[in-house]
N, C-alpha and C positions, 0 to 999 in steps of 0.2 A: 320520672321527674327527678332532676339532681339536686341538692341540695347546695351545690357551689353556686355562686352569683357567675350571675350570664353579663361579662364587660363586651361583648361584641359591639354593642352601641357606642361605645366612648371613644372611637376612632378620634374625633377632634379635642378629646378633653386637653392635652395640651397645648394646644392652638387658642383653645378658648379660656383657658386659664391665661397666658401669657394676652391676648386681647384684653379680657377683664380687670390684669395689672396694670398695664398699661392705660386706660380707659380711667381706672380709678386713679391713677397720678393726674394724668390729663384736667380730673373733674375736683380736684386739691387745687392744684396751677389756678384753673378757670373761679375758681372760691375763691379765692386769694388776690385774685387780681380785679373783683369786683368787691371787694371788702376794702383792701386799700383805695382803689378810686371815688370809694366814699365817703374817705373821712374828711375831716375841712379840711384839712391841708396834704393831700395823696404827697407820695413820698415816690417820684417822677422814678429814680432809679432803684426801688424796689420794683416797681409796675414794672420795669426792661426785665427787670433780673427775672421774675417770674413767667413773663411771655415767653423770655428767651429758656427755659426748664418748659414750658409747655412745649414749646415749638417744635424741640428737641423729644419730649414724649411722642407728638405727630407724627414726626418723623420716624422713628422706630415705629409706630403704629401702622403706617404706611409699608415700612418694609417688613413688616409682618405676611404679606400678600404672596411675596415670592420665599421668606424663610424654608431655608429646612430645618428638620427636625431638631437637630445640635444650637443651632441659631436661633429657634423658637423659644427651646427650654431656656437659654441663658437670657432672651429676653424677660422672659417670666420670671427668675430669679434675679433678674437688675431690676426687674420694675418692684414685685414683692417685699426686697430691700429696700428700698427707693421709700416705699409708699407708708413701711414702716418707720421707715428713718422722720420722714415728712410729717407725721401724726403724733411724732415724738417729739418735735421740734417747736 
């Protein structure tokens, strides 16, 4: 029995992390753009400006499928920023 942790399983952990960045902007966008369409008076080009930062998250989300490994991590690290910047905002 070793005492070192066994990572053989975490083959995907950064696939999945940069998914989960990505996914957690997405689900900020999608808050946002049902909070505004609610108030009495929605605010028509805040709603574009939002859809269009999700769209944009979809899109890298989608191209997450074929990413390699260089292209994954830096998605994870734009979205991570991203999502902190977003919760600061």
């Amino acid at each position: 029995m070793s005492d070192s942790p066994d990572f053989s399983g975490l083959d995907g952990g950064e696939e999945q992390d940069a998914a989960d960045a990505v996914r957690d902007v997405v689900a900020w966008y999608s808050n946002r753009i049902v909070a505004e369409a609610r108030k009495p008076v929605p605010d028509e080009e805040r709603i574009e400006e939002l859809k269009a930062g999700r769209q944009a998250a979809l899109d890298d989300q989608a191209r997450l499928a074929t990413a390699g490994p260089e292209e994954t991590r830096r998605i994870a690290a734009v979205y991570a920023a991203r999502l902190k910047e977003l919760k600061e905002s």
